[in-house]
VEXTILO-483040 format. One line per field, with one value per atom (N, C-alpha, C): residue number from 1; residue in one letter; atom name; x, y, z. Coordinates in Angstrom, 2 decimals. Layout:
N
num <- NUM_...;
residuo <- A_...;
atomo <- CA_...;
c1 <- X_...;
c2 <- Y_...;
c3 <- Z_...;
REM end
This chain:
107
num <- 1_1_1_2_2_2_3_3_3_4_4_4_5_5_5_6_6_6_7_7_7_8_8_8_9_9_9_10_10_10_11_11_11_12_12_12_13_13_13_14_14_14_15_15_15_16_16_16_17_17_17_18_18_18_19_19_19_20_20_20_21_21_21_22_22_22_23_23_23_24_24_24_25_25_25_26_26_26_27_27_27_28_28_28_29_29_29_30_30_30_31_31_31_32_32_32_33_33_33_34_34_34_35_35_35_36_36_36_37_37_37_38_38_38_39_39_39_40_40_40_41_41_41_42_42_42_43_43_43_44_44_44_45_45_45_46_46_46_47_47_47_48_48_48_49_49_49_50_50_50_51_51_51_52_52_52_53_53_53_54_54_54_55_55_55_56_56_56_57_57_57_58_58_58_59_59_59_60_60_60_61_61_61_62_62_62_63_63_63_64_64_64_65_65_65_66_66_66_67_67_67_68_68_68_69_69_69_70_70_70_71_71_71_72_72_72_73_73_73_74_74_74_75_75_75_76_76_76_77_77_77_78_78_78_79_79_79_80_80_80_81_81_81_82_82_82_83_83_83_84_84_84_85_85_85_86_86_86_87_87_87_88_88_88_89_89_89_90_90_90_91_91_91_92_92_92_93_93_93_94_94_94_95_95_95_96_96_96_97_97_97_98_98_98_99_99_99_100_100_100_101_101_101_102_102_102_103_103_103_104_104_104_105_105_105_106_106_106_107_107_107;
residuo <- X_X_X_X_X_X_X_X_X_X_X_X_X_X_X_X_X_X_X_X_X_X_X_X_X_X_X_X_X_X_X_X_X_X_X_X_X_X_X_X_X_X_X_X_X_X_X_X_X_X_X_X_X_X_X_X_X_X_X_X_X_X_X_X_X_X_X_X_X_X_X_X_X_X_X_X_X_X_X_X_X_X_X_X_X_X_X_X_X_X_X_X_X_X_X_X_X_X_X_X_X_X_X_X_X_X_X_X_X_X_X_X_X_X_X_X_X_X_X_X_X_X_X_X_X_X_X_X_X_X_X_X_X_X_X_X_X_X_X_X_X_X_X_X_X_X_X_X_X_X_X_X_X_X_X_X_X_X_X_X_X_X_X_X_X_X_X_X_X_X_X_X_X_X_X_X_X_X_X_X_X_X_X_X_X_X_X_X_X_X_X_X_X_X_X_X_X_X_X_X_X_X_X_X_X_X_X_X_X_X_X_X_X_X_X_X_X_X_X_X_X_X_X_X_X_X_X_X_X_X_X_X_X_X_X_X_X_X_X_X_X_X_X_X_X_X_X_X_X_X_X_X_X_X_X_X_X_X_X_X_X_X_X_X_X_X_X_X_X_X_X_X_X_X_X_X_X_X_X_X_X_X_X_X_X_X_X_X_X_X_X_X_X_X_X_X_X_X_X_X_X_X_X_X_X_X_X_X_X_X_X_X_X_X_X_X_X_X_X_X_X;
atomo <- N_CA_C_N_CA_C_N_CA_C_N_CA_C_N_CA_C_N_CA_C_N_CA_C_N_CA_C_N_CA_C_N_CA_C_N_CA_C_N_CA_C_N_CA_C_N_CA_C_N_CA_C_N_CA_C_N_CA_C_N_CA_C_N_CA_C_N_CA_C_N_CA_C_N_CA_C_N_CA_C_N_CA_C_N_CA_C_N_CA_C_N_CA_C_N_CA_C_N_CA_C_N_CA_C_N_CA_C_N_CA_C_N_CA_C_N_CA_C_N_CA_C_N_CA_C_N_CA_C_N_CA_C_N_CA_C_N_CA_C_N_CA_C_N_CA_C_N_CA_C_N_CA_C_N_CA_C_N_CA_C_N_CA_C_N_CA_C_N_CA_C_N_CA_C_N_CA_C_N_CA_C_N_CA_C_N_CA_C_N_CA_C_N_CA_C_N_CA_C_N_CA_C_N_CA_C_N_CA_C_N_CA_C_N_CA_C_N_CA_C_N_CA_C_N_CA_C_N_CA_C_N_CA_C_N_CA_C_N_CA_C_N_CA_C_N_CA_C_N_CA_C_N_CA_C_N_CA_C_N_CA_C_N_CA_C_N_CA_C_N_CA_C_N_CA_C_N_CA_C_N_CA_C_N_CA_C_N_CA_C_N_CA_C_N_CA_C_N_CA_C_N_CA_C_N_CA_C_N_CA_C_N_CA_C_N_CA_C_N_CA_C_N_CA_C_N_CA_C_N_CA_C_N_CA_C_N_CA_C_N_CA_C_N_CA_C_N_CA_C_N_CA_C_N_CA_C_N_CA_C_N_CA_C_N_CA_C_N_CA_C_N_CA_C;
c1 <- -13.56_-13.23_-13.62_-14.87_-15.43_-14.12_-14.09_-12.88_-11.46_-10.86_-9.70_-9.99_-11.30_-11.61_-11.84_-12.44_-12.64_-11.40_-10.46_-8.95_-8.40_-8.52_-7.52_-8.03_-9.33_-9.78_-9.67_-9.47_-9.40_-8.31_-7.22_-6.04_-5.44_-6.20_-6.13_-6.70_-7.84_-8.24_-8.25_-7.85_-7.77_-7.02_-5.95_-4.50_-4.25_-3.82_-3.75_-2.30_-2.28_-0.97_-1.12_0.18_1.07_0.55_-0.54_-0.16_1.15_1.94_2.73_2.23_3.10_2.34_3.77_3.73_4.96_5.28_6.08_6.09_6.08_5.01_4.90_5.35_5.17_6.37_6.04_4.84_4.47_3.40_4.36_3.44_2.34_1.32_0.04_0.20_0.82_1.39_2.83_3.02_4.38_5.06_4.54_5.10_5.96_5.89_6.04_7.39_8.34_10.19_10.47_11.37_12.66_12.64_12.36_12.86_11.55_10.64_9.15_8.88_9.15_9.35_9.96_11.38_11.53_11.09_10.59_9.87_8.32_7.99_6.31_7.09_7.95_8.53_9.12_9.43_10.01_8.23_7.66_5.83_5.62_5.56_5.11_5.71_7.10_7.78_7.38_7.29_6.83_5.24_4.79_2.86_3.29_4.18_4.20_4.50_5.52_6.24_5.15_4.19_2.77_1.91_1.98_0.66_1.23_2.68_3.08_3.06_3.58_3.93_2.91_1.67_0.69_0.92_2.35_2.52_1.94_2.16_1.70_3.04_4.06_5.15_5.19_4.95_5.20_4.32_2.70_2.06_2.32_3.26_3.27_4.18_4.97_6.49_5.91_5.02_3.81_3.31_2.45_1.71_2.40_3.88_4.24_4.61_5.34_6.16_4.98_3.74_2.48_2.33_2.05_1.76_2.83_4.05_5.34_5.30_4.83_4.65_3.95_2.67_1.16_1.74_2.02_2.53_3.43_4.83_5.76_4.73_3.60_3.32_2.65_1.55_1.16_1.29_2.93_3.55_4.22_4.36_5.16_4.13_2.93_1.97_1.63_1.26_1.14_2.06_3.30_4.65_4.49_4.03_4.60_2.97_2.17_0.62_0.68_1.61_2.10_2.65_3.74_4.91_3.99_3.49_3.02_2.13_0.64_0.09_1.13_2.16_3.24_3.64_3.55_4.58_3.80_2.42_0.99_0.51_0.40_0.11_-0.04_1.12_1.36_0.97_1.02_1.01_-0.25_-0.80_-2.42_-3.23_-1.57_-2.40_-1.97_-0.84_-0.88_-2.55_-2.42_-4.12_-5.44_-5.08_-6.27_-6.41_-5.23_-5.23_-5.26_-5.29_-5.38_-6.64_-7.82_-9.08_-9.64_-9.30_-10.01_-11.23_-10.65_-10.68_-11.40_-12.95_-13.15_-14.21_-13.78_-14.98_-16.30_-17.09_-18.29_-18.48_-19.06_-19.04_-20.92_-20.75_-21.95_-22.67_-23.81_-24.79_-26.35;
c2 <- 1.02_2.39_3.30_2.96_3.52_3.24_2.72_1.92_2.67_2.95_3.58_5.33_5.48_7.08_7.43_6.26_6.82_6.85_5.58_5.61_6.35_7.67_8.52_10.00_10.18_10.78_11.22_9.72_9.82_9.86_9.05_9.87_11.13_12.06_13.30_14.14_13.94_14.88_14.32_12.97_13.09_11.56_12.22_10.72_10.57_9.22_8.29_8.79_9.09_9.78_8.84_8.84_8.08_9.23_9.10_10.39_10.32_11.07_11.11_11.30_10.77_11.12_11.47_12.71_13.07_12.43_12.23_11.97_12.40_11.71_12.70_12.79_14.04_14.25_13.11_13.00_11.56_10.58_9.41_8.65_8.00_7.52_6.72_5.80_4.73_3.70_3.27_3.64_3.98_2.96_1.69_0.51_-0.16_0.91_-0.06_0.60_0.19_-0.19_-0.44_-0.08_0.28_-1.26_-2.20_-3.60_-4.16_-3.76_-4.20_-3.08_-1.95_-1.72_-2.66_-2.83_-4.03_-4.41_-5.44_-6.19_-6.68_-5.46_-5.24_-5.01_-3.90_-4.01_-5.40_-6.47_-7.44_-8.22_-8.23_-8.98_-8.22_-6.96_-6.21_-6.67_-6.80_-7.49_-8.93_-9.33_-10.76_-11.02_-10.55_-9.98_-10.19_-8.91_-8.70_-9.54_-10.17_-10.78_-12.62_-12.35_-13.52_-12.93_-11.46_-10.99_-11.88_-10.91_-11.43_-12.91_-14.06_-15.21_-16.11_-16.09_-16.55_-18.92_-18.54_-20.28_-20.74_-21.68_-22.18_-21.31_-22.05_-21.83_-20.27_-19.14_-17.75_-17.75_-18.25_-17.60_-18.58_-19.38_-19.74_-19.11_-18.50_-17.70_-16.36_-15.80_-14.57_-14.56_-15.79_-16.28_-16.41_-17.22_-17.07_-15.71_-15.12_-13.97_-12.70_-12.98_-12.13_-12.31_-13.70_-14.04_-13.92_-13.92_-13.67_-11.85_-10.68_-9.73_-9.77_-10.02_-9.71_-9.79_-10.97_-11.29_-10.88_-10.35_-9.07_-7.86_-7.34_-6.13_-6.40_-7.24_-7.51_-7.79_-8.47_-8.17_-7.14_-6.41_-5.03_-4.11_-3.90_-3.26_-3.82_-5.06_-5.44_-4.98_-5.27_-4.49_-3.24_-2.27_-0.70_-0.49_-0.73_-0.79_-1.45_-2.02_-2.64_-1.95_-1.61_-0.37_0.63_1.23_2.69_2.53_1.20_1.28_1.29_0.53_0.43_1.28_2.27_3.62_4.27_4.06_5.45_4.61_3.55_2.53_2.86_3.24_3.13_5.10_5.66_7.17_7.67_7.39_7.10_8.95_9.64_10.87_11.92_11.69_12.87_12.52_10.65_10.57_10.82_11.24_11.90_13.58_14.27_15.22_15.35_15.29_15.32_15.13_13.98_13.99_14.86_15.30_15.83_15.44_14.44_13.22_13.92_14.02_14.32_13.16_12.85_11.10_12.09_11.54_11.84_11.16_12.46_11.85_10.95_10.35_9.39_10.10_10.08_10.67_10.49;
c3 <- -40.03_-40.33_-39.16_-38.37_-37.71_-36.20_-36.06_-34.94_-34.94_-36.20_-36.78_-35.83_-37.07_-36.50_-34.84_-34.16_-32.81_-32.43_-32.32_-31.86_-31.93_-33.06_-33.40_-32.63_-33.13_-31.90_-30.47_-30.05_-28.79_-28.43_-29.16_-28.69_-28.80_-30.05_-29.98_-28.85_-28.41_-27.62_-26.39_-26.03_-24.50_-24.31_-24.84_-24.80_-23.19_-22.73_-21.99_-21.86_-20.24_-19.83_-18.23_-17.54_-16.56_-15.77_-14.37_-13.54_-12.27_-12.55_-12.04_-10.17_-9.25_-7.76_-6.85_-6.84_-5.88_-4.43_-3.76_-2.80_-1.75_-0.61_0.03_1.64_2.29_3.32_4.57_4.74_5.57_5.14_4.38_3.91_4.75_4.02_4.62_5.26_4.73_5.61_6.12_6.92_7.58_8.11_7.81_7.75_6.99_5.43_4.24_4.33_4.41_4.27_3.04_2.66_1.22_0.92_1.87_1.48_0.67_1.86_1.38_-0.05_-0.26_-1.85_-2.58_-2.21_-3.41_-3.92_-2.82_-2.84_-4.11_-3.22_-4.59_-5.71_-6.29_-7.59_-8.00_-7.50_-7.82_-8.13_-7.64_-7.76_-8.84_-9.04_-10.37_-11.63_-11.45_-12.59_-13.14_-12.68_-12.47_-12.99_-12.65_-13.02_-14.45_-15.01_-16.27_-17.15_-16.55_-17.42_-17.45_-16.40_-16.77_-17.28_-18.03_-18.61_-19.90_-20.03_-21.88_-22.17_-21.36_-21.11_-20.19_-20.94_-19.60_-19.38_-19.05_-18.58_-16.97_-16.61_-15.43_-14.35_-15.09_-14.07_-14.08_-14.61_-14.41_-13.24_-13.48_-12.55_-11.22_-11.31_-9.74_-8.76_-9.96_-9.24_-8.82_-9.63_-9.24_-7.88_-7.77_-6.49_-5.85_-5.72_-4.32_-3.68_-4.73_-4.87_-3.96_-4.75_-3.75_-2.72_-2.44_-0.69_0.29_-0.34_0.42_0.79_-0.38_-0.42_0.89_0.90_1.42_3.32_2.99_4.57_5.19_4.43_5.10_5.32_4.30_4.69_6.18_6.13_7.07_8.52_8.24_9.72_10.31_8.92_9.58_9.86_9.50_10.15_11.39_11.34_12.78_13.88_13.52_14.44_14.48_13.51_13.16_14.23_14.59_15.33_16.97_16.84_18.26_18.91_18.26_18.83_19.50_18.29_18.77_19.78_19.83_21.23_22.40_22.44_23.80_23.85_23.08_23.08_24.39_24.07_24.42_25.72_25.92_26.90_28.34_28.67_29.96_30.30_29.23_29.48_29.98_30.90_31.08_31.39_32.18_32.99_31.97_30.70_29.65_28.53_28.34_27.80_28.03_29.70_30.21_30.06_30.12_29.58_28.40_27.49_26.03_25.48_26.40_26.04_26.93_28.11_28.98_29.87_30.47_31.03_32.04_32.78_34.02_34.13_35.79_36.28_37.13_36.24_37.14_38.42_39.58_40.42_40.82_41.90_41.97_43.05_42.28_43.43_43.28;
REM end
């Protein structure tokens, strides 16, 4: 009875809501591609459908389905982190201006 009453409670005064997260104008990781979305939504589906259905074979199609995830993200950060050092690399006398680069002299 006691169980009934808190449940109802609590969903009265402070019900369990979806927070919504707008999108935003420059995402965090700027690696992650429309494909590599799929992607995770296709692993998310899959999760679920081994929460309801907990067989062997769901969770192996899960597992691969993750490590296949894990390792696209991973190389496209690696690439999207590569790029940009080669971008900045060779630019040595705008990076010295920008930190304000002066060599002490020896004396």
């Amino acid at each position: 009875m006691y169980d009934i009453f808190l449940a109802m409670l609590l969903n009265e005064k402070c019900p369990l809501r979806r927070i919504k997260r707008g999108r935003t104008r420059f995402p965090k990781k700027q690696w992650i591609t429309q494909g590599i979305l799929n992607f995770i939504s296709w692993k998310n589906e899959l999760y679920k459908i081994y929460l309801c259905e907990t067989f062997v074979i769901n969770f192996q199609q899960f597992n691969i389905c993750q490590n296949t995830s894990n390792g696209f993200q991973w190389k496209a950060e690696k690439m999207y982190l590569h790029n940009e050092f080669m971008k900045h690399k060779y630019d040595i006398k705008k990076n010295m201006e920008n930190d304000k680069f002066t060599p002490r002299s020896k004396g």
